[in-house]
N, C-alpha and C positions, 0 to 999 in steps of 0.2 A: 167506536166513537160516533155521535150524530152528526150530519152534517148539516148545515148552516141551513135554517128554517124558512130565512127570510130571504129580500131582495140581495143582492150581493154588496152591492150600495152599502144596507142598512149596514150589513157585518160588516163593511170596513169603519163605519160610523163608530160600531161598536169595538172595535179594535183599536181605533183611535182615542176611545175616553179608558179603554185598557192599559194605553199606553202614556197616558196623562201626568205630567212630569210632576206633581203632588204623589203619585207613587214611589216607591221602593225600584231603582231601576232592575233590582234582582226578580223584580215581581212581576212589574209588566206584562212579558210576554207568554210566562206562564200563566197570567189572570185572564190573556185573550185567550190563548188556548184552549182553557178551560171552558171559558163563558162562552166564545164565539162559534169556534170549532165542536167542542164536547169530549176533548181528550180528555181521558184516564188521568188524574191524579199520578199513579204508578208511569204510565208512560211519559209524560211531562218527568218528570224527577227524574227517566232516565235519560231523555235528551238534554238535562243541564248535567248528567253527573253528578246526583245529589240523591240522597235518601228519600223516600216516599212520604215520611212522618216531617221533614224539613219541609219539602214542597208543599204539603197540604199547610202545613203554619204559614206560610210565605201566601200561598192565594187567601189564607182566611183573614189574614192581614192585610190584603190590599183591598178584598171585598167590604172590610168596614169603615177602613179610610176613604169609599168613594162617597159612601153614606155620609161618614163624619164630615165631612170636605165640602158634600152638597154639589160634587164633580157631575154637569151635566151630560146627557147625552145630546149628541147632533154632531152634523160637523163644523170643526173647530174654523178657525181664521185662517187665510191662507197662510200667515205668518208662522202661526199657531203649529201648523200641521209640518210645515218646514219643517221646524223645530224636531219633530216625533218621527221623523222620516226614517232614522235608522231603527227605530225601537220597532215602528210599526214593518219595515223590508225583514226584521228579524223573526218578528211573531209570524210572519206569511210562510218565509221561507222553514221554519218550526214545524207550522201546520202538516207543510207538501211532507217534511221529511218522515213526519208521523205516519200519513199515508202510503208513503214509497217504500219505507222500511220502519213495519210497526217493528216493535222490540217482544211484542208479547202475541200471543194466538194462535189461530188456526193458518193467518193467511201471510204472503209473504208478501204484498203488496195489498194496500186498497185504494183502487185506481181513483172511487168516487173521488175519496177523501182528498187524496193529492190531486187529483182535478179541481176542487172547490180551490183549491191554494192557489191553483195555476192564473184561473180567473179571479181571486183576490186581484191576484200579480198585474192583470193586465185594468183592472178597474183602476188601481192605482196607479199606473202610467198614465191612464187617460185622466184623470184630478189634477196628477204632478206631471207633464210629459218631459219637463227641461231636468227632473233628476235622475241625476246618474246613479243613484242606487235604486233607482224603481226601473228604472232600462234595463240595469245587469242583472235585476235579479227575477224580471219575467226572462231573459236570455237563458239565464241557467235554471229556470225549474221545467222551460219549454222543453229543451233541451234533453233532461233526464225522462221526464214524464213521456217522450216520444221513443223512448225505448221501453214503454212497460206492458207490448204486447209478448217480448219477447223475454223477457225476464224471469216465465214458470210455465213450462210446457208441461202438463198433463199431472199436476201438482206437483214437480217435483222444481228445484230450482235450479237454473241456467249462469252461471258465472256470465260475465261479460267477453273474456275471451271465448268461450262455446255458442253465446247465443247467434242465431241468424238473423243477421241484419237487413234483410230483404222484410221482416216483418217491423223493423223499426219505421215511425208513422212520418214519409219523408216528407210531407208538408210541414208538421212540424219541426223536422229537423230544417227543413231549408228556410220557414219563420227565425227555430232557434238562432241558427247561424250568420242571418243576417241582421237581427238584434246586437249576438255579438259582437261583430265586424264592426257594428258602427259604433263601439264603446271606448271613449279616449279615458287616457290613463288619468286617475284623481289620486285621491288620498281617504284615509282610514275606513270605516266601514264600508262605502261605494267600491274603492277600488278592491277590497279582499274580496265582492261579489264578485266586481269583474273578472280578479284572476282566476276565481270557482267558474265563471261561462269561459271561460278560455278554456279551460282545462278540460270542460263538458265539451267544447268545440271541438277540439282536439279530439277525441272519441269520436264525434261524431262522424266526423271528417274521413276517418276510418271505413273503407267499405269492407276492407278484410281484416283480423286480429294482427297481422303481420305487416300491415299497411299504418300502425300505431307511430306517432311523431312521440317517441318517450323521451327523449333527449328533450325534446321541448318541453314535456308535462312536467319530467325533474325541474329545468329553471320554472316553470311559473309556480308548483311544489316551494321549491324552495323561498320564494319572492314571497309567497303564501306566507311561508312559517315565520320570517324574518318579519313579519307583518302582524301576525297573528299571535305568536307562540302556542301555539294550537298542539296539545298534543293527539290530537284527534290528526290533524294535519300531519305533524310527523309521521303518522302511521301510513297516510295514503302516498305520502311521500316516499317513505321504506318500498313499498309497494312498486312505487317506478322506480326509483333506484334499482333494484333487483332485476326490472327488467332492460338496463343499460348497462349494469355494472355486475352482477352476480347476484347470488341468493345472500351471499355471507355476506356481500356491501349492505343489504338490505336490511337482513339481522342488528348486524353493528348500529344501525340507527336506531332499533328498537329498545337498545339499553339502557336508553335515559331518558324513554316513558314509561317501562316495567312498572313502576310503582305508582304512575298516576292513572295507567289503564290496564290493570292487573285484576280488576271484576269485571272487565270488557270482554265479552264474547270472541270480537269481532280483534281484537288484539292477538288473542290466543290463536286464532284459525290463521293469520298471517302469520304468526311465528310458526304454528304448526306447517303453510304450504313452504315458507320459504327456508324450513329445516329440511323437508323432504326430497327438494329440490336441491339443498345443497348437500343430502345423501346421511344429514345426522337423521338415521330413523329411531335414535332414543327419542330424543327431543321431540323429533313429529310426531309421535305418538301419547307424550307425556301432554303437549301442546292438544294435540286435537280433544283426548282426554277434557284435559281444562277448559277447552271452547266448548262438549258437549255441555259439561255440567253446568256452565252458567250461561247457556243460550237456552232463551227461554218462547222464543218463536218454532210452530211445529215442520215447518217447511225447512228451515234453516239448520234443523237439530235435526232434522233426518240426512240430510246434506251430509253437516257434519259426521253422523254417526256410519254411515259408508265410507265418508274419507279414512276413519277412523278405521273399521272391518277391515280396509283393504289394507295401510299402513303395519298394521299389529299382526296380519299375516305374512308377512313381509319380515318382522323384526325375526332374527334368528337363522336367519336361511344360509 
């Protein structure tokens, strides 16, 4: 993907007539995406969970309606941009996550990419500084983005409990967490940012993997889903649950996203760590299975394909 050509300014200029309520709100953030950023058609479709041939209809659709509409650029009215605040804290936050975990390629991270979102993030505090979703959600992409020295040592990929935290970038982190700290509790789109930097906090916060507040990540998880119905979220949710309550608590939540994230790569390889962990080595292996084949990033599919070797030598013993 390119990254943004112009002043920083101008792309949020451009992010804001992307996000321009004469659009499709289905369309929005994928038309900034696309326009401002330079994301892949294909990657955009897989950060909404939607087919390639749908997304591409959906941008060619909003790009004629700017035309048809006679939607200008510039920036909008203070009022105006009010208004767009979640649409435009969503496309940002889209961007970073494009960069921090492409779904497709060589790399497992592109630092530039997700850097360009980080400073979206903070352009737009300084335009808006009194909203609370442009606070939480420079909070939370500072936050992740200041772990991404540590996140693929010598191309291969670092889980988060393995990485060393000594390379995590602590100005950053001591930025992220004082952003968060200062975030009071709102309602709908602001506050599900804020519980995503809490929850980034929480890690942070961490100097050791065992120094992890999980009991706290399950309730703001939970406050998440009850929020959100995210089953994206259910799945990070499983995740800490498993590490408060067992591998099999963790599973059991997976049952009643199965069929909404069942092309999900990233579905599969938790069902596969937290089978193996709870000693079913069919499953973990049937599971990693499913996660190689439909993970389509090279760093992440190498990951996986070791988890895999080492589990299937394992089966039969």
């Amino acid at each position: 993907p390119a990254a943004p050509t112009g002043p920083l300014d101008e792309c949020l200029h451009l992010v804001l007539l992307c996000c321009h309520p004469a659009l499709a709100p289905e369309s929005r953030s994928a038309l900034a995406l696309r326009m401002v950023i330079g994301t892949p058609t294909d990657e955009i479709a897989r950060l909404f969970l939607v087919s390639t041939p749908t997304m591409a209809a959906r941008i060619t659709r909003a790009k004629r309606k700017i035309v048809a509409a006679g939607i200008p650029l510039g920036a909008p009215a203070p009022e105006a941009l009010r208004s767009r605040l979640d649409e435009v804290c969503r496309t940002i936050y889209l961007a970073f996550t494009a960069g921090y975990t492409p779904g497709d390629g060589p790399h497992l991270l592109r630092a530039d990419l997700a850097g360009d979102a980080v400073r979206l993030a903070a352009v737009l505090v300084e335009v808006v500084p009194e909203a609370p979703q442009a606070r939480a959600l420079l909070a939370l992409v500072t936050l992740h983005h200041a772990r991404r020295d540590a996140r693929e040592v010598d191309g291969d990929l670092v889980t988060l409990a393995d990485q060393d935290r000594s390379r995590w970038r602590a100005d950053e982190i001591c930025s992220g967490l004082a952003l968060a700290d200062a975030l009071e509790p709102t309602d709908g789109y602001a506050e599900a940012l804020r519980l995503q930097a809490l929850i980034a906090a929480a890690h942070a916060r961490a100097t050791r993997p065992d120094d992890t507040d999980w009991a706290r990540i399950v309730d703001l998880y939970e406050r998440l889903e009850a929020l959100t119905r995210s089953p994206v979220v259910r799945l990070n949710r499983a995740v800490a649950v498993a590490e408060v309550h067992g591998p099999q608590a963790g599973l059991a939540l997976l049952t009643e996203v199965a069929d909404q994230l069942g092309e999900n790569h990233r579905f599969a390889a938790v069902c596969a760590d937290l089978a193996a962990r709870a000693g079913d080595r069919e499953l973990a292996v049937a599971s990693y299975r499913a996660a190689v084949d439909l993970c389509t990033n090279a760093v992440e599919r190498r990951y996986l394909e070791t988890r895999l070797a080492r589990h299937e030598s394992r089966v039969g013993r």
